[in-house]
KEBAVEX-866580 format. One record per residue (C-alpha): x, y, z. Coordinates in steps of 0.1 Angstrom, whole numbers, padded with zeros to 4 digits, always signed. Layout:
N
XYZ;...
% end
This chain:
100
+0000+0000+0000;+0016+0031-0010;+0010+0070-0001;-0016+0074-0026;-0038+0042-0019;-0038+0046+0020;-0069+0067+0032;-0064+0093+0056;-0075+0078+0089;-0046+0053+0086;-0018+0062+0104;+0018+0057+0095;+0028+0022+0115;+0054+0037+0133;+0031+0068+0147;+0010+0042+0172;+0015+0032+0206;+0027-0001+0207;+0010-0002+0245;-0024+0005+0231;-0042-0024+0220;-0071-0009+0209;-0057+0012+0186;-0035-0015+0174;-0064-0035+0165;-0084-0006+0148;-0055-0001+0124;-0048-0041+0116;-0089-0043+0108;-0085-0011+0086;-0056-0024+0073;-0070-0057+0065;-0105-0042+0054;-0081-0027+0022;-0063-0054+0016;-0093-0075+0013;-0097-0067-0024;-0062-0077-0031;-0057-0105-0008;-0024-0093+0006;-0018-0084+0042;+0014-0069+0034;+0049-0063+0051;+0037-0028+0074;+0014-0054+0094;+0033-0084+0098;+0063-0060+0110;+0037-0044+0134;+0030-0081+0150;+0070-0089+0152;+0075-0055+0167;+0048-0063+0196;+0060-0094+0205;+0097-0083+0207;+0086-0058+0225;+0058-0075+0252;+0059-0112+0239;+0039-0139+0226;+0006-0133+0256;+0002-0098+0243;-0003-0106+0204;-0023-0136+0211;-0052-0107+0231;-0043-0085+0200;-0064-0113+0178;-0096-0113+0193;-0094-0072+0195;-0086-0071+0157;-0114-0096+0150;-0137-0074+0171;-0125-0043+0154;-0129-0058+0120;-0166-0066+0130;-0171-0023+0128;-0148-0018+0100;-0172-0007+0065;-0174-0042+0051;-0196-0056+0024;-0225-0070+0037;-0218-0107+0022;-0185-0108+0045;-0196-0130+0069;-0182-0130+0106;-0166-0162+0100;-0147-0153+0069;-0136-0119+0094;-0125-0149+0119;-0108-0161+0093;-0091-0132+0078;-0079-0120+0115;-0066-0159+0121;-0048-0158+0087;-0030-0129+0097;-0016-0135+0132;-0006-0173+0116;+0010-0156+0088;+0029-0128+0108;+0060-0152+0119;+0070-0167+0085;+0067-0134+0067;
% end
């Protein structure tokens, strides 16, 4: 995702609080709400995961999945996105993030 494809409201990676989960998740469901079309996560996300778990291990990424699946539930989606394939999409990337 380049400068010109990135709306707005989504920050730069390095501009949010590692600490603050919430926000964290927000920006991993926006982030995979765009990517959705594409179907790829990219780099910027999987190096926000390996930076949290450097930084406050394993425990803390593991409760960063259900936020993100709970944020992605609020992200504009299209209606024929089930919750399960939002399940699946949030599982995909935290399963991903290690390899990448």
């Amino acid at each position: 995702m380049n400068e010109k494809t990135r709306p707005e409201k989504l920050k730069e990676p390095h501009l949010l609080d590692l600490g603050n989960l919430p926000e964290i998740a927000q920006w991993l469901a926006q982030f995979i709400a765009l990517s959705a079309a594409s179907g790829v996560i990219g780099s910027m996300a999987y190096d926000m995961l390996k930076n949290l778990k450097r930084r406050f291990g394993r425990g803390r990424v593991n409760e960063l999945e259900e936020k993100v699946y709970e944020a992605l539930k609020k992200v504009q989606r299209d209606p024929r996105v089930s919750d399960e394939d939002l399940r699946n999409r949030a599982a995909a990337l935290f399963r991903e993030y290690e390899n990448h």
